[in-house]
C-alpha positions in Angstrom: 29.2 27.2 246.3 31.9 29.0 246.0 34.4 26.7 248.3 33.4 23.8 245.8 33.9 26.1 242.7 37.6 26.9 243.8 38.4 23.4 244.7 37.2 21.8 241.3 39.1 24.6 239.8 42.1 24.1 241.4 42.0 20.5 241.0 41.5 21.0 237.1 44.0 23.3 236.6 46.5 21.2 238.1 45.4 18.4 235.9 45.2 20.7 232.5 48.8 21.9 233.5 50.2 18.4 234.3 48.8 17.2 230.7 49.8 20.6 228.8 53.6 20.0 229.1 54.3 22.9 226.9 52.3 26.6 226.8 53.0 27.2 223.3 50.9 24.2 222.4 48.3 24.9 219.4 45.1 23.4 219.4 43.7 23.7 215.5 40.1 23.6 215.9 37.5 22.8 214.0 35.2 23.3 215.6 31.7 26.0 216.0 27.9 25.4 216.1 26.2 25.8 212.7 27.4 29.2 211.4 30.4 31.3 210.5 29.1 33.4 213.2 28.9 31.1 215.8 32.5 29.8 216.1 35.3 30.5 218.6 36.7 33.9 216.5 34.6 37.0 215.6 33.3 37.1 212.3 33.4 40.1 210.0 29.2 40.0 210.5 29.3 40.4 214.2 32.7 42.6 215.1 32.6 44.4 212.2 35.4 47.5 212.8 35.5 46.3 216.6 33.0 45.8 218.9 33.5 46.2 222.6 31.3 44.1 224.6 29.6 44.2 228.8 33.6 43.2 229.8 35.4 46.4 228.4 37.0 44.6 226.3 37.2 45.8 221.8 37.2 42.5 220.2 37.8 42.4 216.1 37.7 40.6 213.7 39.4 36.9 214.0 39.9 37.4 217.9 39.0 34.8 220.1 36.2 35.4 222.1 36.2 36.0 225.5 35.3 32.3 226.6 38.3 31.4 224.3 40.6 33.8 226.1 39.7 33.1 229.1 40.2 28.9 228.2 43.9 30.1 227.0 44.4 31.5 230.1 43.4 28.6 232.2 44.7 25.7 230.5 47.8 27.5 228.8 47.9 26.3 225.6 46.7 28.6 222.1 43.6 27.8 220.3 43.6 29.1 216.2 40.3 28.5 214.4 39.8 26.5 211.3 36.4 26.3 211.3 34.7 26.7 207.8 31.4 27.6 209.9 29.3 25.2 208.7 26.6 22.5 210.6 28.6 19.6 212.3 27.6 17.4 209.5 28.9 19.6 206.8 32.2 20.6 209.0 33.2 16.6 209.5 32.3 15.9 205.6 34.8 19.1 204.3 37.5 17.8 207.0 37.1 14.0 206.8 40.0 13.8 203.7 41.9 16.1 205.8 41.9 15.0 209.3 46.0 15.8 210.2 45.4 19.6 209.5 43.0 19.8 212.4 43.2 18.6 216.2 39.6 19.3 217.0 36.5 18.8 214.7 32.7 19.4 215.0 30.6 16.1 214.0 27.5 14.2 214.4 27.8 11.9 216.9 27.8 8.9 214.6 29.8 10.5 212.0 32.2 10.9 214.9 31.6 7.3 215.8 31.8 5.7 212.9 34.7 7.4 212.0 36.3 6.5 215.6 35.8 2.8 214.7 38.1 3.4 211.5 40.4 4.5 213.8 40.4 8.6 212.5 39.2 9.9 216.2 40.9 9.3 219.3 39.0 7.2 222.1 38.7 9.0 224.9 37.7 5.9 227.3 41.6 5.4 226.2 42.4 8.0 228.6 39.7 8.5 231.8 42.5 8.9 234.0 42.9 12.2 232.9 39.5 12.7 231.8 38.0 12.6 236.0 35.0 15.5 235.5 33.6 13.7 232.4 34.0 10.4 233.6 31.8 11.4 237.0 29.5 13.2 234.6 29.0 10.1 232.5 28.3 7.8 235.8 26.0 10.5 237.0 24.2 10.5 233.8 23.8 6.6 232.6 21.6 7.6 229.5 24.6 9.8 228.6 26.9 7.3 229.0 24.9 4.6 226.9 24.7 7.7 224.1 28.4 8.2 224.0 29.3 4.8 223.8 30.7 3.7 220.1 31.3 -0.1 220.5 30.5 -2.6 223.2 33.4 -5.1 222.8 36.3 -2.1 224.3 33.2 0.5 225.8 34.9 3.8 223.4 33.8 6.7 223.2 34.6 9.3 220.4 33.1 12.5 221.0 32.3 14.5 224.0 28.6 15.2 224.1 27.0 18.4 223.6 23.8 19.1 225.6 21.5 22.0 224.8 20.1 22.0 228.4 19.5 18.8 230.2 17.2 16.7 232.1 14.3 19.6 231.4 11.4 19.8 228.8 12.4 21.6 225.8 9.0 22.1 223.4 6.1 23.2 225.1 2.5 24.4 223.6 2.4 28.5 223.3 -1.2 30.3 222.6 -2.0 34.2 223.1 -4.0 33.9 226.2 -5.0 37.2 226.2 -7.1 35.6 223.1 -8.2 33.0 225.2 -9.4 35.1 228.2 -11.1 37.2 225.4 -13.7 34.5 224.6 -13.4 32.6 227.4 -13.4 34.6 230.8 -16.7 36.5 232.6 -20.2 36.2 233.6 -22.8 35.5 231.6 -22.8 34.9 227.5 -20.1 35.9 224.9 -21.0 38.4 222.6 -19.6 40.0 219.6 -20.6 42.8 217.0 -19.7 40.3 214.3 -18.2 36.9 214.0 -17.5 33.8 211.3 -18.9 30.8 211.5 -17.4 27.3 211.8 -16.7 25.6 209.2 -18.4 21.6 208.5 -16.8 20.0 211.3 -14.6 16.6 209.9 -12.4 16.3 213.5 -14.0 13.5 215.7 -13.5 12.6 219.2 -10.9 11.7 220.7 -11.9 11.8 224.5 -15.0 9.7 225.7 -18.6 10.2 224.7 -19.9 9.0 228.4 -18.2 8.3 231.8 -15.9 10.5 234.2 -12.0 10.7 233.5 -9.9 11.9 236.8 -6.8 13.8 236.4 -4.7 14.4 239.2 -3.1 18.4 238.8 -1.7 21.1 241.0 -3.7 23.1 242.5 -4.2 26.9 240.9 -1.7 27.8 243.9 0.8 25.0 242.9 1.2 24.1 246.4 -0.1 21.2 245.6 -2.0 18.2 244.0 -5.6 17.3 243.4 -7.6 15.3 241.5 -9.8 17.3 238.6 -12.7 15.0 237.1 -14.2 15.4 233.9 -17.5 14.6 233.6 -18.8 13.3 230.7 -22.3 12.1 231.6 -23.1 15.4 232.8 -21.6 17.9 230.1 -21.3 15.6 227.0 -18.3 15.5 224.9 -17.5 18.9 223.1 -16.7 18.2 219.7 -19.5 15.4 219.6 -21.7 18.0 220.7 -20.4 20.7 218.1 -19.9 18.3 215.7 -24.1 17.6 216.4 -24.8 21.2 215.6 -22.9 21.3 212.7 -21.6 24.8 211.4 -22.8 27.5 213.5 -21.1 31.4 214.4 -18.8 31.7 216.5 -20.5 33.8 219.5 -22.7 30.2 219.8 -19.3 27.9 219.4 -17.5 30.5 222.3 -21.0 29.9 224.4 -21.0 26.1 223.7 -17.6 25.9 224.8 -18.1 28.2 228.1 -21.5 25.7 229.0 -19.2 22.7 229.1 -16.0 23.7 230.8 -18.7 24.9 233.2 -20.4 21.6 233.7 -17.7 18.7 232.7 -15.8 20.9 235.4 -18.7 21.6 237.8 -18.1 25.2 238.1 -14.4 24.5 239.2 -12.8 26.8 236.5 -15.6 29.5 237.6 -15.5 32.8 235.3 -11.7 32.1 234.6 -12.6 29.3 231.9 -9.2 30.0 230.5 -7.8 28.5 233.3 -8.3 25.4 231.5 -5.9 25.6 229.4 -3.3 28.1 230.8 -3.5 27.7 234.7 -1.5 26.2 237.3 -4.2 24.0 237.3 -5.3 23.4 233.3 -6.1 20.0 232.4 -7.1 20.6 228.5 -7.1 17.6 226.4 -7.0 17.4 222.7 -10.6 17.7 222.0 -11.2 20.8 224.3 -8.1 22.2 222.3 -10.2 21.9 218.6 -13.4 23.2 220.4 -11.5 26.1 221.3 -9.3 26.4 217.5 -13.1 26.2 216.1 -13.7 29.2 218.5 -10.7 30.8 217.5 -10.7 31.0 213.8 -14.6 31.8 213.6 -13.9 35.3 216.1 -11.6 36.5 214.1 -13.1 40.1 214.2 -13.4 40.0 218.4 -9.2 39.0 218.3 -7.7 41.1 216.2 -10.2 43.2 214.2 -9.8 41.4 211.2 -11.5 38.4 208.9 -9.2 36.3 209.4 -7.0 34.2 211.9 -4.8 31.3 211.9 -5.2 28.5 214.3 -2.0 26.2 215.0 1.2 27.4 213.3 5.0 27.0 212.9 7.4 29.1 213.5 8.2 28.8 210.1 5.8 27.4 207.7 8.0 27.1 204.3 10.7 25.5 206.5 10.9 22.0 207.2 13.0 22.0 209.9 10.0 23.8 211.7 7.2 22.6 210.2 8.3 19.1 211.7 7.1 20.6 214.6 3.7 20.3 214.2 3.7 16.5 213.9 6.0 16.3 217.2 3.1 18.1 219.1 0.6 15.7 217.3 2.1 13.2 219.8 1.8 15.1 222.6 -1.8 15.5 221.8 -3.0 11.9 221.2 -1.1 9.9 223.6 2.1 8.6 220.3 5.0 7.9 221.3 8.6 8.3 219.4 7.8 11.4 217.7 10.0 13.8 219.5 12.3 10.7 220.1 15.8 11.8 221.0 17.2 9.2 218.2 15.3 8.8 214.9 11.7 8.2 215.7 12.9 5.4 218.5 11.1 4.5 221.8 11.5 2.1 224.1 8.3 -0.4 224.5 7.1 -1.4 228.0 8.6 -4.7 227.0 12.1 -3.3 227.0 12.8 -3.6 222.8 12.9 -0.8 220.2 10.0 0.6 218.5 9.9 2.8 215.4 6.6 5.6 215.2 7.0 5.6 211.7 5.9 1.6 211.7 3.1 2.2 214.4 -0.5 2.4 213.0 -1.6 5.1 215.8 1.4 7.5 214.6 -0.8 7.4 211.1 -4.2 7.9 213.0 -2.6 10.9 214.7 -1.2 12.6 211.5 -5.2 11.6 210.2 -6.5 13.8 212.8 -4.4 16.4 212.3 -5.4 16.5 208.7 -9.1 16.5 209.9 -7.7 20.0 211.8 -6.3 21.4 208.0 -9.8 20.5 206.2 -11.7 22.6 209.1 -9.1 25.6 208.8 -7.7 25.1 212.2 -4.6 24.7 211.1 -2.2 28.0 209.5 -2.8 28.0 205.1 0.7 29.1 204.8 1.7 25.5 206.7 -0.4 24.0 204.1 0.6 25.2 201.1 4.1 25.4 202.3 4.0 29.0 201.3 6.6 31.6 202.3 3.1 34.6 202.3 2.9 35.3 205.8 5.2 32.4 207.1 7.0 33.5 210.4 4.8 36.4 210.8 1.6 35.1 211.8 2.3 36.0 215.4 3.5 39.3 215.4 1.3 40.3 212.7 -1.9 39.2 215.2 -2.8 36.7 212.9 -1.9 33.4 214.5 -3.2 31.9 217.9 -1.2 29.0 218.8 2.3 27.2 218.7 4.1 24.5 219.5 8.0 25.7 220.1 10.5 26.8 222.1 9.6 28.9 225.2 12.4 31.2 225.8 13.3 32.0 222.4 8.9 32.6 221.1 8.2 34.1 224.3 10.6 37.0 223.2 7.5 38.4 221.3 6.1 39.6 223.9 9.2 42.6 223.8 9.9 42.4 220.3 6.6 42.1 218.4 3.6 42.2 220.7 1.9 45.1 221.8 1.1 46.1 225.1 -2.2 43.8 226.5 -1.1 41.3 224.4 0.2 38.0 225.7 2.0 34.7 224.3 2.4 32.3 226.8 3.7 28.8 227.4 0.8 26.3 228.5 0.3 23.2 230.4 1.2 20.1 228.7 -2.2 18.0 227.1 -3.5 15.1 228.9 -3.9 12.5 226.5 -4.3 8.5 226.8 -0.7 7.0 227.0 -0.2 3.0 227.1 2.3 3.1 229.5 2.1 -0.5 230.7 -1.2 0.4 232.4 -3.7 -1.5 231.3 -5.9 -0.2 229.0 -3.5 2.6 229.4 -3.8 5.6 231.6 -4.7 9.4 231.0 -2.1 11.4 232.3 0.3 14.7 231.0 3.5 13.0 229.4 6.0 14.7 227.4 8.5 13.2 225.1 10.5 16.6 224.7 12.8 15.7 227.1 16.5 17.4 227.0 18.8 14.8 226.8 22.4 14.3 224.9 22.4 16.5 221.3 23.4 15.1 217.9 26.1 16.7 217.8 29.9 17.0 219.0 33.5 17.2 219.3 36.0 15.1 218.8 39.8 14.7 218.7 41.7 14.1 215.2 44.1 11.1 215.7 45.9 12.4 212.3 46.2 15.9 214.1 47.6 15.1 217.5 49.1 11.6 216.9 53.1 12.4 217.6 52.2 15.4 219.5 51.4 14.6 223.4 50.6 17.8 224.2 48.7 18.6 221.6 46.1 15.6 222.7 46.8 16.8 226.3 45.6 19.7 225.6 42.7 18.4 223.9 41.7 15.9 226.7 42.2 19.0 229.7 39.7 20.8 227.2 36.7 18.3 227.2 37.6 17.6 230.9 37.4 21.7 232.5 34.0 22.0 229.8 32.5 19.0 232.4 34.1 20.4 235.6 31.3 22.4 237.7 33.3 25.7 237.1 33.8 24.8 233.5 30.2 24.1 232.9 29.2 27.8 233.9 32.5 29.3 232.0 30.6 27.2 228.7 27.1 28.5 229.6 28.2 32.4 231.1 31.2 32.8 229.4 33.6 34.5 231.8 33.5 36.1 235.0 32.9 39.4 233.9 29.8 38.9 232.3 28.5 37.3 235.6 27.1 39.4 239.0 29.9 38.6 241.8 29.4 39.9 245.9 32.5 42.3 247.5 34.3 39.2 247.9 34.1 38.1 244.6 32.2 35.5 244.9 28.9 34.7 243.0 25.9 36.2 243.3 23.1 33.4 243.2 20.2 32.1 242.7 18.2 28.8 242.8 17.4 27.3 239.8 16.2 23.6 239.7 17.0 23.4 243.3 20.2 24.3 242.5 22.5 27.3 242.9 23.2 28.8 240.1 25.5 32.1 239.1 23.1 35.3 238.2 24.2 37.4 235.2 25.7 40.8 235.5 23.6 43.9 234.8 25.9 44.9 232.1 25.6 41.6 230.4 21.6 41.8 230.5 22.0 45.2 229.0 23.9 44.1 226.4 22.1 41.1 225.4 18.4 42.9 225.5 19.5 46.4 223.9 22.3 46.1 222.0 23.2 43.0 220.5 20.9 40.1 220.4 17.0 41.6 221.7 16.6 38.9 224.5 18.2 35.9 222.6 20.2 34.4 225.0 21.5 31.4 222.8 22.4 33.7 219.9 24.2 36.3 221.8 26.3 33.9 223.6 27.4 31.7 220.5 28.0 34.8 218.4 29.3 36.8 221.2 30.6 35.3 223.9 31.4 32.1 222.1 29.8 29.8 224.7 26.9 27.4 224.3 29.2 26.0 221.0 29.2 22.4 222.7 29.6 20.5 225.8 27.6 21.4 228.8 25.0 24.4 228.6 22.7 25.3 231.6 19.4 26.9 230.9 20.2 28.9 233.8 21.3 31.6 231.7 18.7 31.5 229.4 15.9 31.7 232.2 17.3 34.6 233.7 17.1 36.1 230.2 13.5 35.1 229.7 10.4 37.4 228.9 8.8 37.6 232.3 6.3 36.0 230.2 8.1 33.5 229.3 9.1 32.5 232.9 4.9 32.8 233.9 4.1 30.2 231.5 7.4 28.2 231.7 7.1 28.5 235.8 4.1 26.6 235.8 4.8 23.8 234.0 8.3 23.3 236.1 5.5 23.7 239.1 4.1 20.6 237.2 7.4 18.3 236.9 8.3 19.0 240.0 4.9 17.7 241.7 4.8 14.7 239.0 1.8 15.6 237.4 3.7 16.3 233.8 5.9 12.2 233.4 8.7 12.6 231.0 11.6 10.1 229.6 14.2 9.5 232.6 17.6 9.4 231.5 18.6 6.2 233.6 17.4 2.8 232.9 13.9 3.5 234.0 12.1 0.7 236.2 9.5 0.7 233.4 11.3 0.5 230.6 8.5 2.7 228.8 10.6 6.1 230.9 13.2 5.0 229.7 14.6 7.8 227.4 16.5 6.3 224.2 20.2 7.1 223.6 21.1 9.7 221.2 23.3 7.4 219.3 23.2 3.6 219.9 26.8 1.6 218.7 25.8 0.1 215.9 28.7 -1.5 213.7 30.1 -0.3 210.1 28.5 -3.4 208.7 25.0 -2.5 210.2 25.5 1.1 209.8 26.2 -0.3 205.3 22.8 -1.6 206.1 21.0 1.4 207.9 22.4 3.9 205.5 21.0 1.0 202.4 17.3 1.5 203.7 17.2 5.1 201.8 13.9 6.4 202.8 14.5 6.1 206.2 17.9 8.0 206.6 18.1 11.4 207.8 18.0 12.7 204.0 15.1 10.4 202.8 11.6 10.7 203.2 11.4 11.5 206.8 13.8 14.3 207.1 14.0 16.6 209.8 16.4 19.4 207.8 15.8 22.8 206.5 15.5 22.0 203.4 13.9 18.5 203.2 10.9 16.5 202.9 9.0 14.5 205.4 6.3 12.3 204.6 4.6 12.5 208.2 4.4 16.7 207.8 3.3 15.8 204.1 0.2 13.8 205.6 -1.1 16.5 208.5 -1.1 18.9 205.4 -2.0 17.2 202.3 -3.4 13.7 203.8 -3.0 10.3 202.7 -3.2 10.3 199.1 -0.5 13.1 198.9 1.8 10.3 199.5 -0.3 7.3 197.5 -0.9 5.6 200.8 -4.7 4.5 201.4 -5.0 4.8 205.0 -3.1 4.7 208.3 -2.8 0.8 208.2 -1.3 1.2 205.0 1.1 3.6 205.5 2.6 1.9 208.5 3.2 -1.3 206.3 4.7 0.6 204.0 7.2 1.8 205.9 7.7 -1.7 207.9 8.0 -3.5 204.1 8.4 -1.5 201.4 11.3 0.6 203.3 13.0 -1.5 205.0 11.6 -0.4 208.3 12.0 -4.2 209.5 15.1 -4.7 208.8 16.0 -1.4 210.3 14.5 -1.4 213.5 16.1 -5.3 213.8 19.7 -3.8 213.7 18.9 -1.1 216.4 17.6 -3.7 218.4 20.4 -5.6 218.0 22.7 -2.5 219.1 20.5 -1.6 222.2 21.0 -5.2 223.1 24.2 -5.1 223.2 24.3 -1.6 224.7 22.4 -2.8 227.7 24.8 -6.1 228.2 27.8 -3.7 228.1 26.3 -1.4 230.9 25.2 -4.1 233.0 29.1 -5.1 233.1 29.8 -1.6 234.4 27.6 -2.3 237.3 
């Protein structure tokens, strides 16, 4: 590895200094993640006095950080920092007016666009030649390349891409298994000193009533495959047969539950029930996963000693930006897709077009269930009455069970918040009835939350560099080292220093996704997990290291600063994608167009994108917004229900959209832009 690393550097560096005709070229930036903390200078907040960091090195405030120094050094040129520290959205908007004070500016992808088409951002497919690591990632990655691409007729492209990880699962279901083995595990019956009860059950199946349902998994080694069966004529269906009893305590709902893993399973959990739902070999589904909240929430005293416990939970339950959350992990569970879509709430159909969740009739029935889970108490109060009382603090306060989030950053926890015995884990992804093209569809483990090409990115002021060649030189030799193998770990690591080298100072290694990637230093692991950033790999290398602000970032880094925890749970569903048994978006033109995964941005023209921005509700601020701050009817429904919004039922609220909003005419214009997306690649071909 090393060999290649040298020669892609060497070749780079040639190319930066052939299109850097000057070293005392300034490149203004723009340019930073969300935050005046996370931007290429130290803020005030974060060096304070000075801060030295793992390197040896006393930064202060306004100094570059030491990715930044270390990208002076290798392209030659001087970067000074404009950046207002705001989201990309927010940075474009305060710079738009003011676009020849600034080479390099932060941007949504189709603000970027769009503003590219008005000729304000510089093309970069203008200027491949000198662009040769980003044009081989691009025809590497064809998803990517369909994502990037701002208009058909001349193929431009006006922003490099910014990817948050790649080509891996991103959101994953998290429970406290230690709870789980509580009621779960051992011989014989459950007991308890003293217990709730369920409350009137409302959920309804979802699974089938009769029959057998085989499910191919890894084994509990993870060596390799084999088919699991669950048998319905044998052990019934669980929530029809707790739905049957009716309320009951919860020693008899932990004992009804045990009975039928036992014998839909014949005996193939054994004592280790839990297994079910957090082994290498789990193959829970979504009505095993309300048998076991109904479990849950009516032990309250056997899990944490109190009368109460929450169920499902966001990370934040007065925040919309994570509440959101628990409408994406509705999909998982019941089989919808386009609700952890890449772009909007877009899939692609078996049948090659568009499709829009927010139009489908099952995205509604999904959300219904999910309601049913609030009116039973499965689901967190605070998330319901969008309350800030105990939001964010279910978890470490033992009072929540279950997740649906990010794995590295949750499973921190475990050393932050948990106590010893205590244990929040990733687990397998839900089998759930997917129409795939199958017929009659197929049960199967699919996830939609699929790491492809971000929202957001950079891209090069014409206003700023136009008269200046080595100012968009410069610019162009940036984006292209960021894509070059070396420059992608120099974006992820930051420099050298903060990485483990050998005698010969070469890279210590390790294999990660099959491939070999550079270990961290000791002093850098230090430094992230006792002094700066407890654990948090993403925020102590934006604030700190000032990597991980765009382009390329490899979750290699992250893993290695993962909870062992974290890396149990997230180990065994990697285990799972590796042997197939977990199907995910493809980002490639998929055989079945159903894998395919949709582009991040699709090239829609100023007139269409006059019409897009028209239909209101639909836009990113209307009624189905994702943002801290906003609203969204579909996290509305799974807390309120139907008649929160005035909509009847789930027929109704998927005409609504379709007619009322525009949803139609919307989804006709991305059609018409993925149409001609698809043309244009097959001419690269």
């Amino acid at each position: 590895m090393k060999k290649v690393l040298s020669l892609v550097l060497v070749c780079v560096l040639l190319l930066g200094l052939a299109a850097s005709a000057s070293a005392e070229t300034v490149l203004r930036m723009a340019t930073g993640y969300n935050s005046k903390q996370t931007g290429i200078t130290f803020d005030a907040d974060i060096a304070g006095a000075g801060i030295t960091l793992a390197d040896g090195v006393t930064y202060n405030t306004g100094d570059l950080k030491p990715t930044w120094v270390e990208l002076e050094k290798i392209l030659g040129v001087k970067f000074e920092s404009l950046y207002t520290g705001q989201s990309a959205n927010k940075e474009f908007e305060y710079w738009k007016d003011r676009l020849n004070e600034v080479d390099m500016i932060s941007g949504t992808a189709s603000t970027l666009t769009e503003y590219g088409e008005a000729g304000s951002i510089v093309n970069l497919a203008d200027y491949m030649d000198q662009l040769p690591n980003f044009k081989a990632y691009l025809e590497a990655n064809p998803i990517v390349r369909l994502s990037v691409t701002g208009n058909t007729n001349t193929g431009a492209i006006y922003f490099s891409p910014y990817f948050d990880g790649v080509d891996d699962i991103e959101r994953m279901p998290l429970m406290r298994v230690d709870w789980l083995q509580k009621l779960l595990d051992g011989d014989g019956e459950f007991t308890a000193e003293a217990c709730g009860n369920t409350a009137a059950p409302v959920y309804q199946p979802y699974m089938p009533l009769t029959g057998k349902v085989e499910i191919e998994t890894p084994t509990l080694d993870g060596t390799a495959t084999e088919i699991v069966t669950k048998d319905y004529d044998k052990a019934g269906n669980i929530v029809a047969k707790m739905n049957e009893k009716g309320s009951m305590t919860g020693v008899e709902a932990v004992n009804m539950l045990r009975t039928y893993i036992d014998e839909a399973y014949n005996g193939y959990y054994g004592t280790e029930r839990s297994n079910l739902y957090m082994g290498q070999n789990a193959a829970w589904d979504a009505d095993e996963l309300v048998a076991l909240l109904r479990c849950v929430v009516a032990n309250p005293q056997t899990l944490n000693g109190t009368d109460t416990v929450q169920g499902l939970f966001s990370r934040e339950d007065d925040n919309n930006q994570r509440r959101v959350d628990l409408f994406r992990f509705a999909g998982t569970l019941f089989g919808v897709r386009g609700l952890e879509a890449r772009q909007d709430y877009l899939y692609v159909g078996v049948d090659g077009k568009l499709y829009d969740a927010r139009q489908q009739v099952e995205t509604y029935e999904a959300l219904a269930r999910m309601h049913d889970l609030v009116l039973e108490g499965l689901i967190s109060k605070a998330f319901i009455d969008n309350s800030k009382e105990n939001s964010g603090t279910y978890l470490e306060n033992d009072l929540g069970f279950m997740s649906y989030d990010y794995n590295q950053t949750q499973t921190l926890m475990n050393a932050t918040k948990l106590q010893e015995g205590e244990k929040y884990m990733a687990v397998m992804v839900p089998v759930a009835k997917w129409f795939d093209g199958t017929e009659g569809g197929v049960y199967m483990r699919f996830t939609e939350s699929w790491r492809s090409v971000k929202t957001d990115g950079w891209g090069i002021s014409k206003a700023g560099v136009e008269g200046n060649p080595d100012k968009l030189n410069a610019a162009l030799a940036l984006i292209d080292y960021a894509y070059s193998e070396k420059g992608q770990i120099l974006m992820s690591y930051g420099p050298d220093a903060f990485i483990k080298t050998n005698a010969d100072g070469s890279y210590v290694t390790f294999l990660f996704n099959g491939k070999e990637m550079p270990e961290i230093a000791d002093a850098t692991r230090e430094e992230l997990w006792a002094i700066k950033t407890p654990g948090n790999y993403t925020n102590y290398a934006r604030q700190y290291l000032g990597s991980t602000l765009s382009f390329v970032k490899s979750q290699a880094f992250e893993y290695q600063c993962t909870h062992d925890v974290g890396r149990e749970g997230a180990g065994k569903i990697s285990v799972a994608i590796g042997l197939g048994t977990i199907k995910h978006p493809e980002l490639a033109l998929a055989e079945n167009s159903w894998y395919t995964s949709v582009p991040t941005v699709l090239p829609s023209t100023k007139n269409e994108n006059d019409m897009l921005n028209g239909y209101t509700e639909l836009t990113a601020n209307g009624k189905f917004s994702s943002g801290k701050g906003g609203e969204n009817v579909l996290v509305n429904i799974i807390a309120k229900g139907f008649t929160e919004e005035g909509i009847g039922s789930a027929e109704e609220a998927a005409q609504t959209v379709t007619t009322a909003w525009k949803g139609r005419q919307y989804l006709a214009l991305k059609n018409q832009a993925w149409n001609r997306l698809q043309a244009y690649y097959a001419t690269l071909q």
